[in-house]
N, C-alpha and C positions, 0 to 999 in steps of 0.2 A: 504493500500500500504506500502514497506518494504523505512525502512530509508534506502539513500544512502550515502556513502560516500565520502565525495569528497577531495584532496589532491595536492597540487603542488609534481615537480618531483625531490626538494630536498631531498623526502623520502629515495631515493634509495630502495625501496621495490624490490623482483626477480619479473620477469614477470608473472611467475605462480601464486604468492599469490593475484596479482592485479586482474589476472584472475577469480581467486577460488572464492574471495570474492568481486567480481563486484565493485572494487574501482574504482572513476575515478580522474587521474591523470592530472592537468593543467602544462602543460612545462612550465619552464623559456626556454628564448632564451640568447642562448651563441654566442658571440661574438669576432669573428676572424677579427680582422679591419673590415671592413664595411661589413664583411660577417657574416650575422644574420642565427642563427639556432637553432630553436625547440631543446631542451632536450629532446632527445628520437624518436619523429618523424621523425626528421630528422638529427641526429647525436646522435649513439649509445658509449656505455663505451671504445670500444678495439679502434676505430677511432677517438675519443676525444684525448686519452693520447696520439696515434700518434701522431696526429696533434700538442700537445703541448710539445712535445718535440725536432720539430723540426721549431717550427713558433718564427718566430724573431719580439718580442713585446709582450706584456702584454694582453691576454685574456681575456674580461669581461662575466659579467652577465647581464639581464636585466629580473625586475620582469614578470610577465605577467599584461596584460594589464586589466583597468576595463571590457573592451568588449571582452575580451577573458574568463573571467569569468562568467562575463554575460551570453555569450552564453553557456560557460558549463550547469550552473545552469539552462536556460531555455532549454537544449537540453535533461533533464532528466525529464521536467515536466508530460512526459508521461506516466511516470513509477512512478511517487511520488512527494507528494508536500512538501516532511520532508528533508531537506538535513542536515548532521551536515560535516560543510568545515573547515579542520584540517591542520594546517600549519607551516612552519618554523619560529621559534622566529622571534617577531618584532623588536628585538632588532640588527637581523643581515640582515635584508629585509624588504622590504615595501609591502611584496606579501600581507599580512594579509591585509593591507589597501586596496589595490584594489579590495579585493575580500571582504571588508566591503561596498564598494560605490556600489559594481554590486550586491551586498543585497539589499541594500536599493532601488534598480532600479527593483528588482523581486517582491518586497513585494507587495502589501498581498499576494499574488497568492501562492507564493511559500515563507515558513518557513526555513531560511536557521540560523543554528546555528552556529557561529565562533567561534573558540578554537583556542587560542595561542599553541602551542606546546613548547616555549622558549626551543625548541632542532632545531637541524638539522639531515640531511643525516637519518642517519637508528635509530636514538633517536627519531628523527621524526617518523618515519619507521612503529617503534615497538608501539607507542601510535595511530598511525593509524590501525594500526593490529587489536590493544585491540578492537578498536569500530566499525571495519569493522566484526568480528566474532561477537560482540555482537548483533548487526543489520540481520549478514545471519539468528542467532540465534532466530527473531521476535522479537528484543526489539524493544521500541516505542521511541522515540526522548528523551525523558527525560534520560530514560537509556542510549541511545548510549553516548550521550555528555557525561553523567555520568562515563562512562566506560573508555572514552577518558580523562575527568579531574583526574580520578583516578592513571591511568597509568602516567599521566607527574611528578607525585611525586615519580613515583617507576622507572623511568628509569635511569641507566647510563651511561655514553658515555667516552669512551677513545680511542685517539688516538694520534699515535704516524709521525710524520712527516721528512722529510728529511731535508727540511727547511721552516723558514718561511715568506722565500720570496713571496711569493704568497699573502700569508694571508695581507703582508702589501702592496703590491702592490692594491690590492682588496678594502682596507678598511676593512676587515672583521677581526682585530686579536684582538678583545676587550680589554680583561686586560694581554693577551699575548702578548702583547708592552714588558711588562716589560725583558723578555727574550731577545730581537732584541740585547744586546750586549754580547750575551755570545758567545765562543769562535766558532770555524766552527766547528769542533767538536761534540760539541755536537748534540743530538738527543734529541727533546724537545717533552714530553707528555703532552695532551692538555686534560682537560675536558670542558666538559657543564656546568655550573653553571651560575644560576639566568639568564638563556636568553642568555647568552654572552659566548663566547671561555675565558676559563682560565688557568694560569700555572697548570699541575699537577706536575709532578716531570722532571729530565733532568736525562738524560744515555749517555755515550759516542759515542755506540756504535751501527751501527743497531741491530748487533746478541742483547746486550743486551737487544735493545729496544722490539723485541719478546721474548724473555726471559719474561717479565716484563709483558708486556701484558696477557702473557698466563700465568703468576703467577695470574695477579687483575682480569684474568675470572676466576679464579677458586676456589679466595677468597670466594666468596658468595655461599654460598648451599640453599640459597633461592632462588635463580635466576630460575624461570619460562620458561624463552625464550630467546637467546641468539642469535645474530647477530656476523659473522664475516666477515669482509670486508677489500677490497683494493682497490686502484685505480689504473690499468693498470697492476694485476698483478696477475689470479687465481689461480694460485698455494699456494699461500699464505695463504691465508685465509682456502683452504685442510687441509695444513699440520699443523697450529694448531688448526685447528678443530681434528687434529687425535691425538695433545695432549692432547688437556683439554677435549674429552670423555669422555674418563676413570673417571675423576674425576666427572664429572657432569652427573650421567647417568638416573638423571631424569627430567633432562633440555632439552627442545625441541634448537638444534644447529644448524643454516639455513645461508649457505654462500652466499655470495652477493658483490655485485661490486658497489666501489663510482662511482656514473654519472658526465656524465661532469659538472651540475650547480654547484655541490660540488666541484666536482675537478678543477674548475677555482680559486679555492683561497686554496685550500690545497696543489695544484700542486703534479706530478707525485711520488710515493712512499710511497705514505700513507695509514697505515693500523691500524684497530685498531676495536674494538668490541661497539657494545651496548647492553645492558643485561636490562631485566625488571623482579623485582622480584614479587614473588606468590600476589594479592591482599591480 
């Protein structure tokens, strides 16, 4: 029987690739004051950013539950007993825990392997990809994990925000504290590093902040696969997908939109790339 594999919906993966490659995705559930709602099932990308830019109060997240997991894992037993479950840093979620307790509630029966991701949003994405194609491919569990641990050291995440109100509103702005006093002005780019959001650099500007972005996609010529994303806004992620072509034209370039579990602490405007380079 073929490994599956399994991912919460921090991924921000398109719906087609989930499709292609029979991922299955567990929601977080986002939270509009007491009104709870599925990532995805039941609150899409374009309906999320509405809604948050006209809801008066602070949006949360809530991980998904051990019994939400649970059931994922036992609702694929039919099809495989190898699961490898790939997830957003534990360092900005508790998801990885929950879905370590609803492991140890399938075992023996069912082999489920957890992988930290220490990424988010489409860093997550793309290390999900790597071992979701290695699996369509007939690897055997050793490999898919393998495939997935290999990828979390070759991917990188940049994005660029409008503010970072969200992020501290949320709890989630790691060592991107240290920014909270710079001017309004500014436009602060954020990487992934060691599990946690960290400063990359600061632009004044949005225009610059695309500018900038589409300069650090197109730094690497090893980059294998490239993500470009926004939240609440597709035109974006097009148009510099139309500039850094040219320069990457043997990199696979695949647009994609932040989901609402992301976009409760990035809040509306945010855009930025994840790139993973060749093994």
């Amino acid at each position: 029987m073929a490994v599956r594999v399994v991912t919460d919906s921090t991924c921000d993966l398109p719906a087609d690739l989930v499709a292609k490659y029979g991922i299955t995705v567990v929601p977080l559930t986002v939270l509009f004051g007491d009104e709870a709602l599925l990532d995805g099932p039941e609150i899409d990308a374009p309906t999320f950013y509405e809604r948050l830019r006209t809801f008066h109060g602070a949006p949360r997240t809530s991980q998904p539950s051990v019994a939400r997991f649970r059931e994922t894992y036992e609702s694929l037993a039919a099809e495989t007993d190898e699961i490898v479950s790939i997830h957003i840093s534990s360092r900005m979620s508790g998801t990885l825990n929950s879905a370590s307790v609803a492991r140890e509630a399938v075992a023996p029966a069912l082999h489920v392997d957890l992988i930290d991701s220490y990424n988010v949003s489409l860093g997550l994405g793309a290390i999900v990809l790597e071992a979701a194609i290695a699996a369509s491919g007939g690897a055997g569990l050793a490999d898919v994990a393998a495939a997935a641990h290999r990828a979390v050291g070759r991917v990188q995440v940049i994005a660029a925000l409008d503010t970072l109100e969200y992020l501290r509103r949320g709890g989630r702005i790691g060592r991107a504290r240290s920014l909270l006093g710079s001017i309004l002005s500014i436009k602060p780019l954020l990487q992934v590093d060691q599990g946690e959001l960290a400063p990359f650099e600061r632009v004044r500007t949005r225009a610059r902040a695309v500018e900038r972005v589409i300069e650090l996609a197109t730094a690497d010529q090893t980059i294998k696969r490239l993500f470009v994303a926004a939240g609440g806004d597709d035109a974006l992620p097009a148009a510099i997908i139309e500039r850094v072509r040219p320069s990457l034209p043997h990199t696979e370039i695949i647009p994609a939109s932040i989901g609402p579990a992301v976009g409760v602490h990035s809040g509306p405007g945010v855009f930025g790339f994840a790139a993973v380079r060749h093994d």
